[in-house]
C-alpha positions, -999 to +999 in steps of 0.1 A: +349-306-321+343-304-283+347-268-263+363-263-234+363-233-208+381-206-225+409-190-208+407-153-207+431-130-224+435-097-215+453-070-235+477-070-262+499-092-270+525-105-244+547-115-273+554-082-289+545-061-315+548-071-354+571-048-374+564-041-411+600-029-416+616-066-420+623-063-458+594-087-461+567-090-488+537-062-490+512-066-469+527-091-442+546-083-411+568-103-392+564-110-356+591-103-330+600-142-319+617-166-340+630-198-335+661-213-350+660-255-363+691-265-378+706-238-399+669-223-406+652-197-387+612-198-382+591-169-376+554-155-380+547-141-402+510-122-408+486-109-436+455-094-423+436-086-452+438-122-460+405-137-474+378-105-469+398-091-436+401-130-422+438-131-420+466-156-418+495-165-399+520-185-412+549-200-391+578-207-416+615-193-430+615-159-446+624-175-481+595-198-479+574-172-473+585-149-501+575-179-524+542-184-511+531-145-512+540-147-548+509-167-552+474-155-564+455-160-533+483-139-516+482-112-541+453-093-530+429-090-500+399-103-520+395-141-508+401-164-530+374-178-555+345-189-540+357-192-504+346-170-484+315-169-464+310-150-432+317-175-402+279-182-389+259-172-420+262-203-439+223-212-454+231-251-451+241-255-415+243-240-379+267-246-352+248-259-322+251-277-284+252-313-294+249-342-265+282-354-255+301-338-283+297-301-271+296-276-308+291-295-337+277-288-369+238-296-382+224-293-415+193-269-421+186-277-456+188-307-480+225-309-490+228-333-522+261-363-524+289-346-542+279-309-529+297-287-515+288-280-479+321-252-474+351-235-486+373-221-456+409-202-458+430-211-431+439-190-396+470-207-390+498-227-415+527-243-398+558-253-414+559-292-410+598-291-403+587-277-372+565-301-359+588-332-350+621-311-345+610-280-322+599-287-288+571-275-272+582-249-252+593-231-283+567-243-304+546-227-282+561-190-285+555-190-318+519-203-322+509-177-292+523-148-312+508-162-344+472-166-328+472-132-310+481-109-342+451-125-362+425-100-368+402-102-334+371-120-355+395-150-370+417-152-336+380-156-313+372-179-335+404-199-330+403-197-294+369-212-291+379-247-303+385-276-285+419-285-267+404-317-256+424-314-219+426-292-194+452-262-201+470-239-176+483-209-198+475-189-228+503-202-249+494-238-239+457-232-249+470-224-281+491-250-282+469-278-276+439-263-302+464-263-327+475-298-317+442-314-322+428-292-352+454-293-377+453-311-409+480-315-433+481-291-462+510-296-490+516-261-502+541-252-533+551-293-528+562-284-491+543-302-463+525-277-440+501-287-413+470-258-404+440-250-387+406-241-402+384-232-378+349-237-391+362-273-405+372-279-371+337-280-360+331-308-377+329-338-354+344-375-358+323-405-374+338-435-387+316-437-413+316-399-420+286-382-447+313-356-456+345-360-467+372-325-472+404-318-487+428-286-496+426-272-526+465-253-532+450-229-555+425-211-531+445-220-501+413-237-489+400-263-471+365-278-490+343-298-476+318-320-499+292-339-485+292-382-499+254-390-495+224-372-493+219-357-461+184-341-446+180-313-422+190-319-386+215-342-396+249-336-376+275-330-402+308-349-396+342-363-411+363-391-403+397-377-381+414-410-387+418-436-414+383-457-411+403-490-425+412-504-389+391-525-371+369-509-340+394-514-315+422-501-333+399-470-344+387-464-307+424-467-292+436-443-318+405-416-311+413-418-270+451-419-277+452-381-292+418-367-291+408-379-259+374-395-264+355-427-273+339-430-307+296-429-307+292-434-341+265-460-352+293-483-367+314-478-330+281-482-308+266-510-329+262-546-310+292-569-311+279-594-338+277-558-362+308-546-355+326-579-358+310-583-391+323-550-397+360-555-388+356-590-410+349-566-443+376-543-432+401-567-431+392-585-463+394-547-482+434-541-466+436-581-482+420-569-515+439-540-516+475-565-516+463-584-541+450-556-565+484-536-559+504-563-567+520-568-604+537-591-604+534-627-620+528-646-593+493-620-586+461-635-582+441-602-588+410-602-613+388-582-619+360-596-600+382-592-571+381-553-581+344-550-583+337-574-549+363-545-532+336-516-549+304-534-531+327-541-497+334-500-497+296-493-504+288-522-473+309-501-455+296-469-460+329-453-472+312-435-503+336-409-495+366-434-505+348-454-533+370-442-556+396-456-544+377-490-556+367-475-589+405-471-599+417-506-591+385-517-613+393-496-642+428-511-640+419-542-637+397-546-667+419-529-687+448-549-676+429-576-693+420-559-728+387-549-717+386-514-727+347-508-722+342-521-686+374-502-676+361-468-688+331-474-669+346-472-637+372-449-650+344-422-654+328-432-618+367-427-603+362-393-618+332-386-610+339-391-574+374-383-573+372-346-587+345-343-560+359-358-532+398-352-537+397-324-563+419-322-594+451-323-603+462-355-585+480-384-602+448-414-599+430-382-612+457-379-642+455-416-648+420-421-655+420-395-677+445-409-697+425-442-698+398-426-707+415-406-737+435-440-751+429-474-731+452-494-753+482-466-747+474-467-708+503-486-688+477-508-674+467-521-709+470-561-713+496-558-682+478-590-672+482-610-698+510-631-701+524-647-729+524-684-735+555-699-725 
């Protein structure tokens, strides 16, 4: 994401010290400012030996946070499995000056579809009751305090992404960095939203060659690239949901991170792009059709695999198994237990990679894939002769 002229902070922090002594669990310490939503009170709360020496802040209520410490990745300050890598020593990519976009990320090796480009523990988790119901005065307090008692490495690191705008005060700096480099992270089934700041380096493309998402168990953010991609290449994720047409996509992009899209599929020439939008629009049609189950439906499952080649014409690999699923259903819908687990094992195959286990499509397949004729979907199709 885009730099923009750091603001300079000089001593310690101008929103106290943190106290240890606040009968909270071993290892954290509280911050002095709290803010009070409802009948809840919100407060930072820190562990600095957090992933190798990292650290984490974490902006929720003192019962929350009791639960989450209980968890593994909490338990000790040894990151979690297979996370941590020392910010700039990565052997697959470099930050550098990129042309228009200011830092972004570029690969300097051959990094293969379906591997694993990085692993990143957060520097900030915010509770997500906070971020429609506190304003932004107050909002404010407490993301300054939970920035500045970081461990100096993690909190630099922080303060040298984007804000997108121009910004006036320390606390607003924050503020604003947090505001556009935060992704939702569902922690103990609470919603959180947090900031990783090497995945924030990643800039926007429509058509992205990486795809991320949080893995609860590490407390991480992983990032998995979706095609092959060759040294030099810029590394970069979609921000938004890529299923709008260009317009849509470009209004959304200004609207909250402040700049026009350059991607190949944004920048292509008007007949391109309104071929484009045509395929978009028939996939959201697909998609009604294929999620409806009722009588009356018209899907089949050619429909299904005509939605698999309009994701690959798309170049949303790092979605395609979204297209595998409604396949598998579909042919199994009808009886047809053999073409169904073939795109039940190619949901897998992507899915694990690109969304990680334990969620329900995930869950489903696998039940296919263990007894199609005891799957819901089985002969849902088929309706009886009247």
């Amino acid at each position: 994401m885009r730099p923009s002229q750091c603001l300079q902070v000089h001593g310690s922090s101008k929103y106290g010290n943190q106290s240890v002594n606040r009968d909270v669990p071993a290892g954290w310490a509280q911050g002095e400012i709290c803010q009070t939503l409802g009948r809840e009170r919100y407060c930072v709360f820190t562990l600095p030996e957090f992933s190798g020496g990292d650290g984490v802040s974490i902006i929720t209520t003192r019962s929350r946070l009791s639960d989450l410490a209980s968890k593994q990745p909490f338990q000790s300050g040894n990151p979690p499995a297979n996370t941590h890598v020392q910010a700039g020593t990565s052997t697959i990519y470099r930050q550098a000056e990129l042309p228009e976009k200011g830092i972004g990320l570029l690969a300097t090796a051959p990094i293969r579809a379906g591997q694993r480009i990085m692993s990143r523990t957060p520097a900030l988790i915010v509770d997500g009751r906070l971020m429609q119901g506190l304003e932004r005065n107050r909002m404010s307090q407490l993301l300054a305090q939970a920035v500045q008692e970081l461990p100096t490495p993690h909190r630099k690191r922080f303060l040298d992404l984007s804000t997108h705008s121009s910004v006036s005060t320390f606390a607003d700096r924050v503020y604003q960095i947090f505001a556009v480099n935060n992704f939702r992270t569902s922690l103990n089934g609470w919603d959180f939203q947090s900031t990783f700041t090497e995945v924030s380096r990643l800039n926007h493309d429509c058509r992205p060659n990486s795809v991320y998402y949080f893995d609860p168990q590490t407390f991480s953010h992983k990032v998995m690239a979706v095609r092959n991609i060759v040294p030099g290449e810029e590394l970069t994720i979609s921000y938004i949901d890529g299923f709008q047409s260009r317009a849509a996509r470009q209004d959304q992009l200004l609207r909250h991170w402040g700049f026009s899209c350059s991607c190949h599929v944004c920048q292509s020439d008007a007949h391109i792009a309104e071929e484009s939008d045509s395929r978009v629009a028939q996939i959201l049609e697909l998609w009604k059709e294929l999620d409806d189950y009722s009588p009356s439906s018209s899907a089949t499952p050619e429909k299904a695999e005509l939605l698999v080649e309009l994701y690959g014409l798309e170049g949303m690999e790092g979605r395609i198994q979204e297209a595998y699923y409604r396949a598998a259903i579909e042919f199994n819908a009808l009886g047809l237990s053999s073409q169904a687990m073939k795109y039940a094992r190619l949901c897998l195959d992507k899915g694990l990679a690109f969304k990680g286990p334990g969620r329900p499509f995930i869950d489903s397949m696998k039940e296919l894939l263990r007894d199609a004729e005891a799957h819901h979907s089985w002969k849902s199709r088929i309706r009886a002769p009247i």
